[in-house]
C-alpha positions in Angstrom: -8.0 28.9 16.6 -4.6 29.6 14.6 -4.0 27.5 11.5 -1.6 25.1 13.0 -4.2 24.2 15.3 -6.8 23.9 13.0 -4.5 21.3 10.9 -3.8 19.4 14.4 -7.3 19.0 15.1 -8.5 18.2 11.6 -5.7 15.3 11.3 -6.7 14.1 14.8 -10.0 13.5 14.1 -9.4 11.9 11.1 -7.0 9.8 12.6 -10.3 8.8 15.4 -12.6 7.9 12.2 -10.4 6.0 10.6 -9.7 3.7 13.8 -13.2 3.6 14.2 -13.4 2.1 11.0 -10.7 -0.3 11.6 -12.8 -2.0 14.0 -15.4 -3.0 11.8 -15.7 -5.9 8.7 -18.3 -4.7 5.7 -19.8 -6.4 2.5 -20.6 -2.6 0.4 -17.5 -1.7 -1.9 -19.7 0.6 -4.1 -18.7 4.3 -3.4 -18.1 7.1 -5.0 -14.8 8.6 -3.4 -14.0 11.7 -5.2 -15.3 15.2 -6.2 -15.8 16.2 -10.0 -12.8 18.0 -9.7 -10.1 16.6 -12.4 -6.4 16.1 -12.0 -4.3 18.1 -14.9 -2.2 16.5 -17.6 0.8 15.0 -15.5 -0.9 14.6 -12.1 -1.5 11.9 -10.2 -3.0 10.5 -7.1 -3.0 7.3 -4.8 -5.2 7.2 -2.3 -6.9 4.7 0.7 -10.3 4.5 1.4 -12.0 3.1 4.3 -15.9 2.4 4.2 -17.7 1.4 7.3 -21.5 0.1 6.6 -24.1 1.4 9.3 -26.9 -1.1 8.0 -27.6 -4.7 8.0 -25.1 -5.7 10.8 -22.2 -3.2 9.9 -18.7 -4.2 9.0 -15.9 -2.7 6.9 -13.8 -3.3 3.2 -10.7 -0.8 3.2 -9.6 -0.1 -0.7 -6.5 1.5 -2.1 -6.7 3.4 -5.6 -5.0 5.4 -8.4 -6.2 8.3 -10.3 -4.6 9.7 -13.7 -5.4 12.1 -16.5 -6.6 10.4 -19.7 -7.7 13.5 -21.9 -8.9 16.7 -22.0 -12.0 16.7 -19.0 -11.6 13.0 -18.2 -9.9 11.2 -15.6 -9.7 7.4 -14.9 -9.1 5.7 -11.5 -8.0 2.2 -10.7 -9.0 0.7 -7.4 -8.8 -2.7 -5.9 -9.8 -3.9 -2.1 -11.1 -6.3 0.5 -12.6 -6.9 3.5 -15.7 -8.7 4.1 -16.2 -8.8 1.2 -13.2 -11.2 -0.3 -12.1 -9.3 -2.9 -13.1 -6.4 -6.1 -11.2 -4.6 -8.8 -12.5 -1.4 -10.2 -12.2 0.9 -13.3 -13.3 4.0 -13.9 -13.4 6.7 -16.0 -14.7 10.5 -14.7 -15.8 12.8 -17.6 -16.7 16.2 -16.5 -18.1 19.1 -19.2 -18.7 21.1 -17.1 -15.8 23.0 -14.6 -16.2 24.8 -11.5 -16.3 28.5 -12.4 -17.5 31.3 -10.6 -20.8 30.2 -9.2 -21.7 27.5 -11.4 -20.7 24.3 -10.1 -18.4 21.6 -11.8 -20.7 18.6 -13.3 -19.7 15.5 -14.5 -20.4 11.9 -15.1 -18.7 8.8 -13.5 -18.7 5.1 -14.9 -17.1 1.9 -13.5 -16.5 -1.6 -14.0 -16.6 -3.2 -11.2 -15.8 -7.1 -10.7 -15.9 -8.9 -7.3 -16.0 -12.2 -5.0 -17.9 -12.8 -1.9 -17.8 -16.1 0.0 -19.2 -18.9 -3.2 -21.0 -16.0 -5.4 -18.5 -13.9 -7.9 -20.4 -10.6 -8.9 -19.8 -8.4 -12.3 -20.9 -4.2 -11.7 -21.4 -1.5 -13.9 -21.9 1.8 -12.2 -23.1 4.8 -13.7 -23.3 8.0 -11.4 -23.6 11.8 -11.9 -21.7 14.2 -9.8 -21.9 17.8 -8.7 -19.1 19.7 -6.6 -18.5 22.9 -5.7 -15.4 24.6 -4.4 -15.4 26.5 -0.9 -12.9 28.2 1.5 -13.2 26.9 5.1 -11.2 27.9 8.2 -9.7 24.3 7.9 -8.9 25.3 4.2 -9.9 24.7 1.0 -12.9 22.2 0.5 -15.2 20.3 -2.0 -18.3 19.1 -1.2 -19.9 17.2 -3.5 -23.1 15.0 -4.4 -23.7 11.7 -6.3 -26.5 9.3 -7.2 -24.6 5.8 -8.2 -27.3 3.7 -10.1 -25.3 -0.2 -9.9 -26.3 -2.7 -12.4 -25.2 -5.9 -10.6 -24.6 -9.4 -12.2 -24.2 -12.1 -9.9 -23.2 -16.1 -10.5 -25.5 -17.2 -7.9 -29.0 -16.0 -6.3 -28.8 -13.9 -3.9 -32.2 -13.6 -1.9 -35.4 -12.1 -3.3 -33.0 -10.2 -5.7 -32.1 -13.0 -7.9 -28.7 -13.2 -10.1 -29.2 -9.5 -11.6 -30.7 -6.4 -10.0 -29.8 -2.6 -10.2 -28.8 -1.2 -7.1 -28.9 2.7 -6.0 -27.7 5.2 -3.4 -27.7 9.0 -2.5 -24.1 10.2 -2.0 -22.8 13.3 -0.2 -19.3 13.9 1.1 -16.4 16.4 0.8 -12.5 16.9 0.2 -10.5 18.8 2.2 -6.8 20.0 1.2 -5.1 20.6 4.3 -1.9 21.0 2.7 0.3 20.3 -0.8 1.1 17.0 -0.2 -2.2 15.3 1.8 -5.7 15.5 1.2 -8.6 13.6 3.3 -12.5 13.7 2.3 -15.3 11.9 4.1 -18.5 10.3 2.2 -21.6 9.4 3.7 -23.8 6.7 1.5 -27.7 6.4 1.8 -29.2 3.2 0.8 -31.8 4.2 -2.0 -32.5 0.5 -3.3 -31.0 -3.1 -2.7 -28.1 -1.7 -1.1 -26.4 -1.0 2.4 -25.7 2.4 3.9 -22.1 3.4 5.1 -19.9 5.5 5.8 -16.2 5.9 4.1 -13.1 8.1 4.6 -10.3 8.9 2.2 -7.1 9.9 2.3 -5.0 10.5 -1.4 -1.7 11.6 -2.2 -1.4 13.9 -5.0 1.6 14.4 -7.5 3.4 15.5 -10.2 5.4 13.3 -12.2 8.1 15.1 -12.8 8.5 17.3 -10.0 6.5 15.8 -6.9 3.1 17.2 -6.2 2.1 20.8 -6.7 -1.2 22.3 -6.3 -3.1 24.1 -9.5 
């Protein structure tokens, strides 16, 4: 398969999961989105995310975000969305020690802020959730897989089952970025309900670039 073709069928069958996706309406908005790679002083990214839920009847919240440096081995991200569930605004900050070199893979540490509204209850989240990724040439190019567990403190105005107004939710996440080319890149994330969540499953697509000049990779 020549690399042309390898881009065509890669963007195709993105193209197929993310009209999948549109088919669906969701109440999960907690995912992780994004490797523990970190953008360089003067880069940027916008990106869309699609998240499709597999459990407890299915369904689907699409969410657009922005990423930024904000110091030396942190990045912050700004993300709002909706769906099934109504509506939620998020901050985050990614701090990551330790870089991907040589074999040792990069490690880092995400929090977020998460508020939200669902039919009558409003919700306030704080996420916590380490990340590991690790850079790897494919045929389809460069990629990073990566792993996450996102432990979700969850304040809620109203009770909400057996689970009451507060509860702490967690998850297994895996997924991966590809970079296709200098101007597009599209990742995938698959989440696994751990406790008091929903499982699902998200794509992404972001934008990176360069202030000054438009986007250019590192």
């Amino acid at each position: 398969m020549t690399k042309n073709n390898s881009k065509s069928f890669f963007k195709i069958g993105f193209i197929f999961l993310a009209a999948l996706l549109l088919q669906q309406t969701a109440s999960a908005y907690q995912t992780i989105g994004e490797t523990a790679e970190l953008l360089p002083p003067g880069f940027y990214k916008l990106g869309l995310q699609p998240q499709l839920v597999v459990s407890e009847g299915g369904g689907l919240n699409v969410g657009a975000y922005f990423d930024t440096y904000l110091m030396e081995s942190v990045n912050g991200r700004i993300e709002i969305g909706g769906g099934k569930t109504d509506f939620w605004a998020t901050g985050s900050v990614k701090w990551v020690p330790i870089p991907d070199v040589d074999r040792q893979p990069a490690i880092g540490l995400r929090g977020a802020v998460t508020t939200a509204r669902d039919d009558d209850a409003s919700f306030f989240n704080i996420q916590i959730a380490p990340i590991i990724s690790k850079k790897a040439d494919t045929r389809y190019g460069e990629m990073i897989p990566f792993v996450a567990i996102p432990i979700t403190f969850v304040s809620a105005s109203k009770d909400l089952d057996s689970n009451g107004k507060g509860y702490t939710a967690s998850q297994f996440a895996i997924g991966a970025e590809w970079f296709q080319d200098k101007t597009i890149n599209y990742g995938a994330e698959f989440d696994l309900n751990m406790s008091h969540t929903q499982s699902s499953i998200s794509a992404f697509i972001s934008f990176p670039f360069d202030g000054n000049t438009g986007f250019k990779k590192k």
